[in-house]
ZALUM-687787 format. One record per residue (C-alpha): residue number from 0; x, y, z. Coordinates in Angstrom, 2 decimals, decimal comma. Layout:
ZALUM-687787
[NUM; [X; Y; Z]]
...
END
This chain:
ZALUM-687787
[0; [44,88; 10,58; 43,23]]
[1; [43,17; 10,92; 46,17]]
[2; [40,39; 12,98; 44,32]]
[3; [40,19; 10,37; 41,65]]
[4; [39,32; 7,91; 44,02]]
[5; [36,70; 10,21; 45,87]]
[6; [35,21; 10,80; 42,71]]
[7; [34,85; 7,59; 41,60]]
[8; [33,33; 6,14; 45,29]]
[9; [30,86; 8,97; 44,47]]
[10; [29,77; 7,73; 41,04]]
[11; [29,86; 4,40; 42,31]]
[12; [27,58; 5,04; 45,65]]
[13; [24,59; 6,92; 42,81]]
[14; [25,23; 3,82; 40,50]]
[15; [24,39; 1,66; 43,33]]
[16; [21,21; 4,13; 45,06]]
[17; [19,89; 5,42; 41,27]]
[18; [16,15; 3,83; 41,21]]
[19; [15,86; 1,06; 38,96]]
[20; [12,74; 2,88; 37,14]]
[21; [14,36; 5,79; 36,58]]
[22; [17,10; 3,91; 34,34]]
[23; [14,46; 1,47; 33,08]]
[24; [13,22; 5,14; 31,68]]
[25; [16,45; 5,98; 30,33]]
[26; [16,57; 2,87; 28,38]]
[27; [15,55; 3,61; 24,89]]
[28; [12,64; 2,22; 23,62]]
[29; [12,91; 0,40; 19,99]]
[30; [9,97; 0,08; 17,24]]
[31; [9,45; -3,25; 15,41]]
[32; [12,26; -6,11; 16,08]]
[33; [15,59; -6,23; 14,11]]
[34; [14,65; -8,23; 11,14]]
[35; [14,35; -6,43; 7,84]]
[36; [10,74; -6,94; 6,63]]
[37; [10,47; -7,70; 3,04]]
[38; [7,72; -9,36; 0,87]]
[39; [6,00; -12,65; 2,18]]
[40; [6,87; -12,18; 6,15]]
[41; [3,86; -12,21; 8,27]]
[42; [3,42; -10,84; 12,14]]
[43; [3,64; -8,35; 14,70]]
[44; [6,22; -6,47; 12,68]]
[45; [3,65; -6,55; 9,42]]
[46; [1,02; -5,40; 11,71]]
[47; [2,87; -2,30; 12,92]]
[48; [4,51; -1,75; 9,65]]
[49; [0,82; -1,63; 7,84]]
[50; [-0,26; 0,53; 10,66]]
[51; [2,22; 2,75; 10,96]]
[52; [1,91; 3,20; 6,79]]
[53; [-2,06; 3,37; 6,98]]
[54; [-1,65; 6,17; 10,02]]
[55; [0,58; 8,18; 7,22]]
[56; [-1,47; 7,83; 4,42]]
[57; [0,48; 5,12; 2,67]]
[58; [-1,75; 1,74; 2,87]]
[59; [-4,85; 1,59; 2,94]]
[60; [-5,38; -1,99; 2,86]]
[61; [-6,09; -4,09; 5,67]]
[62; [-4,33; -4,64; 8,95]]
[63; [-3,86; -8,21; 8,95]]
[64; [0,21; -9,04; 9,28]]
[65; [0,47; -9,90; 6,14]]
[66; [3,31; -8,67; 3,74]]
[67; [1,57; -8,99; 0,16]]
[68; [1,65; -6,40; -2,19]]
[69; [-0,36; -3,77; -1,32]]
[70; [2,13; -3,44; 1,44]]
[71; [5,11; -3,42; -1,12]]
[72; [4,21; -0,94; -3,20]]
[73; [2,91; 1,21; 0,33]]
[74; [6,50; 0,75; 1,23]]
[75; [7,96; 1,72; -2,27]]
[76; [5,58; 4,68; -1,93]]
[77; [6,94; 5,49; 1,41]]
[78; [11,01; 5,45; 0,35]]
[79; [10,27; 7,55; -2,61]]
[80; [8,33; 10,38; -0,85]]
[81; [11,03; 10,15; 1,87]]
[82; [14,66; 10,09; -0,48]]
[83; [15,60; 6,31; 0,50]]
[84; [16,76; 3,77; -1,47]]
[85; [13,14; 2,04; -3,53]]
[86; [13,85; -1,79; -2,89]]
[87; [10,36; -3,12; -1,02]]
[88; [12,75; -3,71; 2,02]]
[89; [12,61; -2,32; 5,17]]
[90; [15,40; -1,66; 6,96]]
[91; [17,13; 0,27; 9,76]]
[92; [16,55; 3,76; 8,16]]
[93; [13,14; 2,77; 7,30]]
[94; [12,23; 2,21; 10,38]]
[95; [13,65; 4,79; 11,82]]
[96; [11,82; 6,87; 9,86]]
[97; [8,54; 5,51; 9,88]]
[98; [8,98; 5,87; 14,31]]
[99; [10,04; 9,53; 13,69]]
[100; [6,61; 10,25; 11,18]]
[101; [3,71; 7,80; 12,98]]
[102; [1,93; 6,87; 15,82]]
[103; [1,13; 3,11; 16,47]]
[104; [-1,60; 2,09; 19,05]]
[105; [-0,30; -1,42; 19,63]]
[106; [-2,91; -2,32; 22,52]]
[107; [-5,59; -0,39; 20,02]]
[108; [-4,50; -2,01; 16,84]]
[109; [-4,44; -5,96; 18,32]]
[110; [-7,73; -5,36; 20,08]]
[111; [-9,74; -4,61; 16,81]]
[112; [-7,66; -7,48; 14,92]]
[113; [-8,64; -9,75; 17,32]]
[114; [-12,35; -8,70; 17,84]]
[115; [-12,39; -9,03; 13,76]]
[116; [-13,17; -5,64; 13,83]]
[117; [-13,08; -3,37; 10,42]]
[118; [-11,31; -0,22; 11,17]]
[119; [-8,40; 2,09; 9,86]]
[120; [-5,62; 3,50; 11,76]]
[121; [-5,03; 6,50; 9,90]]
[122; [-3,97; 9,84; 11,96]]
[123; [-6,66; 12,22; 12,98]]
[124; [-9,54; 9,58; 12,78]]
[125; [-11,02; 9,55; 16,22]]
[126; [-11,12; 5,56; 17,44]]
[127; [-15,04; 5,83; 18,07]]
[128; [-15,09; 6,34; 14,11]]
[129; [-12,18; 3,10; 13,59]]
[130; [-13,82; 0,19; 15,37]]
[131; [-17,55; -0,47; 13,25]]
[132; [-17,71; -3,99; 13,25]]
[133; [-18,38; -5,88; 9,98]]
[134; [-21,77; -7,38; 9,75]]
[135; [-21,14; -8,98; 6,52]]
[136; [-18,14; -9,39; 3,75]]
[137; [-17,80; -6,45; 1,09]]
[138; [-19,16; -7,37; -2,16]]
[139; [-16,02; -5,52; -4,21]]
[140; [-13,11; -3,37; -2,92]]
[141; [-14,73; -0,56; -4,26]]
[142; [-17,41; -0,40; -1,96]]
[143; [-15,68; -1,64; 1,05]]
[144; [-13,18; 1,48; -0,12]]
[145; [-16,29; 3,44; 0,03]]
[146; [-17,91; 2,07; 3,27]]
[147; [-14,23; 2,92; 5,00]]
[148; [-14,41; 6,41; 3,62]]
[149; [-17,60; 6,99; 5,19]]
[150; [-16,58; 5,98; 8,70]]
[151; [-13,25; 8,59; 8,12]]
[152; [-12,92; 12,45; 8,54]]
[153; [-11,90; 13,99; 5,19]]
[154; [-7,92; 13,68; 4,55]]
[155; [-5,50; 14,28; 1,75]]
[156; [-5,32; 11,48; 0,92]]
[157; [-9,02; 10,12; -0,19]]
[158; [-10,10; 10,77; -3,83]]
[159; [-13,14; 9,67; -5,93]]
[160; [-14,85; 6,22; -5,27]]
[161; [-12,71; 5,79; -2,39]]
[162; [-9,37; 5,16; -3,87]]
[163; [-6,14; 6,20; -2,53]]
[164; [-3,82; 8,65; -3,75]]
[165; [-1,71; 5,62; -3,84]]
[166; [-3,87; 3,49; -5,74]]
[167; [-4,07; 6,43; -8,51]]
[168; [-0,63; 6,83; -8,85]]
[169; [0,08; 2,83; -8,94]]
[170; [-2,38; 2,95; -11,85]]
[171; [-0,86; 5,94; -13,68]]
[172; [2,47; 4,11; -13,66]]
[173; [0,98; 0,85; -14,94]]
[174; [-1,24; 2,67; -17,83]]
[175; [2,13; 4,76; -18,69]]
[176; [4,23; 1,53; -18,67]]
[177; [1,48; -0,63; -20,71]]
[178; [0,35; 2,16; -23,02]]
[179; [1,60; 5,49; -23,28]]
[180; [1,67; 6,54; -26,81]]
[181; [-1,38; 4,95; -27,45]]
[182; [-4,84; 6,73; -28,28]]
[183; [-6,32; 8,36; -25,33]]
[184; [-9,05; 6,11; -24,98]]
[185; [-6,50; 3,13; -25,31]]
[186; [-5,13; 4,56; -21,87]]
[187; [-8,54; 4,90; -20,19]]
[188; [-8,99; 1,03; -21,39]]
[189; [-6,17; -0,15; -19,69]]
[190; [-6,94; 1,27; -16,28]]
[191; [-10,57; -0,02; -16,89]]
[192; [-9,06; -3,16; -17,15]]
[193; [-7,60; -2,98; -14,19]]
[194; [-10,44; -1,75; -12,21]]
[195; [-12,25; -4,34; -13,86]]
[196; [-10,10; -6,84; -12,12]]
[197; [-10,21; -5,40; -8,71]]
[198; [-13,81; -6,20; -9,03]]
[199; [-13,78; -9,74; -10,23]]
[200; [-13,62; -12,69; -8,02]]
[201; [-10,90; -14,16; -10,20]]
[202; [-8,65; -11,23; -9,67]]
[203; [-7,57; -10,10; -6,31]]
[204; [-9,35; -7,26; -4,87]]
[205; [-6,90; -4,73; -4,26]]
[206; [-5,27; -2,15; -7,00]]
[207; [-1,82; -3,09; -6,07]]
[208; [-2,86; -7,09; -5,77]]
[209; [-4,25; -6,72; -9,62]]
[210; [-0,97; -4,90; -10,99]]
[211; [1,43; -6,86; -9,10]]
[212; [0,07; -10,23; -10,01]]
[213; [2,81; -12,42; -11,00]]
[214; [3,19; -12,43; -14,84]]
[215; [0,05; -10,14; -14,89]]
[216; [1,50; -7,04; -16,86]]
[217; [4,70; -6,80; -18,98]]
[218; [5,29; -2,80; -17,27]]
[219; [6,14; -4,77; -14,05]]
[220; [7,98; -7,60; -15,09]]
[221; [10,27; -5,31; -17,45]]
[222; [10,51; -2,57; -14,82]]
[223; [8,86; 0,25; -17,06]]
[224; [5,72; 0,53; -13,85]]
[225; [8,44; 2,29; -12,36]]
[226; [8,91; 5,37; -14,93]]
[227; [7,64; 8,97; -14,10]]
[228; [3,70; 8,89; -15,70]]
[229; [2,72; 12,07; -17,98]]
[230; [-0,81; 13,80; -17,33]]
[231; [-2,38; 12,00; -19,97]]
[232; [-2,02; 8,38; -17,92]]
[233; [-2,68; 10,56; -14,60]]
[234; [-6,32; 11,93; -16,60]]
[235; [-6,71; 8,42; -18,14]]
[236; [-7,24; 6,93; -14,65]]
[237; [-9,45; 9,29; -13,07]]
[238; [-11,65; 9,05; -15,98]]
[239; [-11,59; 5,01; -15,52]]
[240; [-12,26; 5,65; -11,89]]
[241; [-15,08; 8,10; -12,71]]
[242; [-17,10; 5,48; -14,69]]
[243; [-15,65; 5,57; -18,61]]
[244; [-14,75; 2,11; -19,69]]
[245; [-13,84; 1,73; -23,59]]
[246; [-12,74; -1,67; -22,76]]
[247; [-16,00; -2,65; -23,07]]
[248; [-15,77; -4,59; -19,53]]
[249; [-12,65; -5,94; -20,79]]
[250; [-10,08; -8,42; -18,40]]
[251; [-7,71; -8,88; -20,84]]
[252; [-5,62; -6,88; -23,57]]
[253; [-2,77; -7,85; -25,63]]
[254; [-0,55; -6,29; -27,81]]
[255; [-1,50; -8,83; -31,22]]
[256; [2,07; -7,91; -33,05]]
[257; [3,90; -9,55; -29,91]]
[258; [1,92; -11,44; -27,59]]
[259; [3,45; -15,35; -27,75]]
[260; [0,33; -17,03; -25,33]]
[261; [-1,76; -18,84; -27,56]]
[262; [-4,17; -18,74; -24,39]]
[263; [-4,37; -15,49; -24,83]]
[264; [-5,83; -15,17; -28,62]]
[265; [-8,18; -18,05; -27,18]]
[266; [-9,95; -15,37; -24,92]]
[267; [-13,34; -13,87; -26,52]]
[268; [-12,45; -10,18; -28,03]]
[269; [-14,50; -7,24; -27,77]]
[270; [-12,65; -4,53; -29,61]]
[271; [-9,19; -3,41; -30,50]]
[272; [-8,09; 0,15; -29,54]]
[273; [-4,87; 1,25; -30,98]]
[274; [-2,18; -1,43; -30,58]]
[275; [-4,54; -3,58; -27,88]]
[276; [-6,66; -5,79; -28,15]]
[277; [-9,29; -5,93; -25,08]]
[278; [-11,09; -9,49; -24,15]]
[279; [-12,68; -11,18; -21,67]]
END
């Protein structure tokens, strides 16, 4: 007993002499808060949750706090690629995750957010390249996409006119979900469409803002966005992206056997391609 009691006075003295900054450096250090970020919460969690997905290669949006939906399907992107569950939520294991496979320059980050400063905070971009400011807003995204690719080193993830890889394969899962089956140039159409949209001021500018637009496409409201896309949807949007529109500068499509909007036969036609008809 004796022993027990030495031992113990032992512990006790280094508990009491043990400098404070040496267990303040023991503590461990946490990412984000607890909350589980989902769609619609804004802050500081946003902001390091859209960094830490831009440094990765996953959002390539902008920084701003914001949980819309180019952050959703970013985070969908992210819990496919990495086995978890594909709800839009993120969670402990999320989290954790996202800590283990990015870097996140708060003090770097908030600095260019609050100077109003356009920059990306993808990995292996040096900051000298991030922090151009913005003399003036970008006419369309597709040539802010392109003005950001300039000020970038080349990466995996950049592909023709500046989109993402995740803005191609959002696309090739809405144009398989809308349209597979149809003539080729019926699938080109629809991802015109779509591009079309991004660059219309009625339309929000962003690939993922256009498909996830509430009641905007019947693939996302009836969960077929979310099936495996064959190569023809995959060649269907590069060609859109490369310039082919059979559309005809087309906003609209519909399905005339069952579309129930009489809005939507009120919009002015251009052409019908297979089973779609394209308007304006």
């Amino acid at each position: 007993m004796v022993w027990k009691k030495a031992l113990i006075t032992c512990v006790g003295f280094t508990l009491l002499f043990f400098p404070l900054s040496e267990w303040a450096q023991l503590k461990p250090v946490h990412a984000f808060s607890n909350q589980v970020i989902q769609h619609g919460a804004t802050g500081d969690d946003v902001i390091e949750l859209q960094s830490r997905l831009q440094y990765l290669g996953y959002y390539n949006g902008e920084i701003d706090g914001v949980f819309g939906w180019g952050t959703y399907w970013a985070v969908r992107n992210f819990q496919y690629e990495f086995g978890l569950d594909i709800d839009g939520l993120v969670g402990p294991e999320m989290k954790q995750k996202l800590v283990k496979a990015s870097k996140y320059d708060k003090g770097f980050v908030k600095e260019q957010i609050r100077q109003g400063n356009e920059f990306t905070h993808y990995g292996g971009v040096p900051k000298s390249k991030q922090t151009e400011k913005t003399k003036q807003k970008q006419p369309s995204n597709q040539q802010k996409q392109s003005a950001e690719k300039k000020t970038q080193e080349p990466t995996a993830v950049n592909v023709p006119s500046g989109y993402s890889q995740n803005d191609i394969k959002l696309m090739a899962n809405a144009v398989h979900g809308e349209a597979r089956g149809e003539p080729y140039a019926g699938l080109v159409a629809v991802a015109a469409v779509i591009l079309n949209r991004v660059d219309s001021a009625s339309f929000p500018n962003t690939v993922s803002g256009v498909i996830f637009e509430p009641r905007a496409f019947t693939a996302v409201s009836d969960g077929q966005i979310w099936l495996q896309p064959d190569d023809r949807s995959k060649e269907a949007v590069l060609d859109a992206i490369n310039g082919w529109d059979p559309s005809g500068q087309a906003v609209y499509y519909f399905n005339p056997n069952t579309a129930t909007s009489d809005w939507i036969w009120s919009r002015p036609q251009i052409k019908q391609i297979g089973k779609h008809i394209f308007c304006k």
